[in-house]
Each structure stands twice: as C-alpha cells, then as structure tokens.
N, C-alpha and C positions, 0 to 999 in steps of 0.2 A: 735208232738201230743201225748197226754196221754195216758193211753189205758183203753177204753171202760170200764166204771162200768156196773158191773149186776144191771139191772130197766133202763138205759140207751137205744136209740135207737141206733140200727145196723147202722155205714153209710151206705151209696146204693153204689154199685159197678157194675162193667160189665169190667170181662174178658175172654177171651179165655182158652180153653182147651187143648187137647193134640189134639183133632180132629177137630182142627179150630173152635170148637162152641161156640157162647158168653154164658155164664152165669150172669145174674145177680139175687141179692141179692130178689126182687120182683117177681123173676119167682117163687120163693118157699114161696111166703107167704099162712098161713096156716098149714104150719107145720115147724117143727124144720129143722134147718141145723146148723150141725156139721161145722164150721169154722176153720182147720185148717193151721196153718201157719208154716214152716216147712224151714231150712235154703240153703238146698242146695238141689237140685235132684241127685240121684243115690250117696251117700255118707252112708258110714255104718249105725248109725242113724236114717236117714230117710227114708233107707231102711226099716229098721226094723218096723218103728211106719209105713208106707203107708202098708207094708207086714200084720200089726195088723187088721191096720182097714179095707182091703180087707179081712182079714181071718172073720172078727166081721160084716162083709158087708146086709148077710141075716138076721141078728137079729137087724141092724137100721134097715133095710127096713120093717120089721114088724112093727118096732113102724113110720115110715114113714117119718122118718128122711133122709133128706139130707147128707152125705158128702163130703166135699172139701175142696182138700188141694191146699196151696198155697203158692210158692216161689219163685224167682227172677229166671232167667233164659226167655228165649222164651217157645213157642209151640215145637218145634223140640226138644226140649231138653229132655221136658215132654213125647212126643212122644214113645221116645227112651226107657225111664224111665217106664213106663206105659209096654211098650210090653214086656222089660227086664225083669219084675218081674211080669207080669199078672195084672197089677193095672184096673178094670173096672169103678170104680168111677173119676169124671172128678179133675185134675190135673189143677191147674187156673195158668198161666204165666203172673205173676206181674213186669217185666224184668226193668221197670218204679219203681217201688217199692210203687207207688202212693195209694194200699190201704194198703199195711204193715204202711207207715205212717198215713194212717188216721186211722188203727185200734192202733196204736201204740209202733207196733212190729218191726221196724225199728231203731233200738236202736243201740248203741254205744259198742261195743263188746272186747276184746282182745283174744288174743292167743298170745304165746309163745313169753309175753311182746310187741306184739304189737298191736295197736289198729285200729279198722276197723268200719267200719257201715255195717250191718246185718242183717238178722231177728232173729227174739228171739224167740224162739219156744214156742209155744200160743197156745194155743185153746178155740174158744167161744164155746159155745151151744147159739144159736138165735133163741127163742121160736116162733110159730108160727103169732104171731103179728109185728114180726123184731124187737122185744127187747132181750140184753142180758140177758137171766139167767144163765147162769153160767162162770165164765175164770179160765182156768190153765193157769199159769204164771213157765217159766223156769219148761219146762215137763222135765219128767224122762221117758224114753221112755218104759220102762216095765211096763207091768201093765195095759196103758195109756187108752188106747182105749175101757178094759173093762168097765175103770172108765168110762170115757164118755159114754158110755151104760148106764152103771146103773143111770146115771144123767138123759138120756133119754127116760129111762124105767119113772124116777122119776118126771118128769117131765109131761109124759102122763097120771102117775094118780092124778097129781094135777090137769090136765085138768077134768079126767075123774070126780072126787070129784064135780068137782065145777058146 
C-alpha cells in the first residue's frame, strides 16, 4: 500500500497497548492524534524520538492532541519498553504489521547490503475529522517531535480561524 496523502482519510485501526488496551483510530475523533510509526522498541533511535515526545507530552496535551506510537513487536515487548524509559503515552503492538501496511510504512528496507521488510519511520498528524494533514516521511529523529508540535499548535489555529 502507498502511504496516506495529507486531505486523505486516516484508515481505522484497533490495536493493543503496552497495558492490553485496544486503541482505535475513532476513539479520538475530534481532535488530532499524532500517529507515529517507529521501527523497532527499545533501539537507540527510537529510544530517543519515544524519549522526545514523552518529554513534549504536556504541551500535546494542551493542544489535545493524541500520541501513538507504533511498531512491530507484541504487548510485552512495549511493556518492557514503556517502563524502561518512563513512556506514559500508549505504545500500539502491530507484531501483524497490518496497519504499517495500510498506512504504508511497511516498506522494503536494507542494511549492511542486505534487504528486509520494515517499518519506515513515519509520522502522520490526523486532524480531528481522521483526515491526514500532515506526513514526515524518513524522520530525522532530532528535532522531530518539536516539529510535530508546532504542526499541532498549527493546526489548532486553523481550526481556531475558521
């Protein structure tokens, strides 16, 4: 599958957390959720970008923004991942990879000349309607999260405008 253009609708999903809780995509309609997708748990990396947006956590929540992240692995895995580094926001276990493909992120990878299938680290913003407005595509994990802030700050006051 391709991946989602911004004015696009969100697919629906429903998975699990780190604390066995389903999530899905319509429990948050009405406001924004931050969709990230993220390759591995507990790996330097994704340490780093899950560590951001835990540290960035109170300033979504102001603008009332959702975030979640999301990568292959189980529940337990997340678990571990989650208490290891303080992560309070839900951690979604895609171990199926079923919505990395339908958001598109599922993609065809290498390392060290050899090739794998992966996730490709993503991030939507899904505006309160569950359309896309906004994707990073091949994040740079510095920075990242502030970015998606200020899209979500931006995002609030086109609502507020209108």
């Amino acid at each position: 599958m391709p991946l989602i253009e911004p004015g696009k609708k969100a697919p629906a999903f429903g998975l699990k957390d780190q604390r066995q809780r389903l999530h899905r995509l319509s429990e948050y309609a009405g406001r924004p959720v931050v969709l990230y997708f993220y390759p591995k748990d507990d790996t330097s990396g994704c340490t780093k970008e899950a560590c951001a947006f835990q540290d960035n956590l109170p300033r979504f929540k102001t603008s009332k923004a959702a975030v979640l992240g999301v990568s292959i692995l189980d529940e337990a895995s997340k678990a571990r991942f989650a208490e290891k580094y303080d992560l309070s926001f839900p951690l979604l276990a895609d171990a199926g990879h079923e919505v990395a493909e339908k958001y598109g992120v599922w993609q065809n990878k290498s390392l060290y000349g050899r090739s794998f299938m992966g996730i490709a680290r993503t991030t939507y913003l899904i505006d309160g309607n569950g359309k896309v407005a906004r994707r990073w595509d091949k994040v740079k994990v510095d920075g990242h999260a502030e970015a998606v802030l200020a899209a979500v700050d931006a995002l609030r006051a086109e609502k507020a405008d209108s």
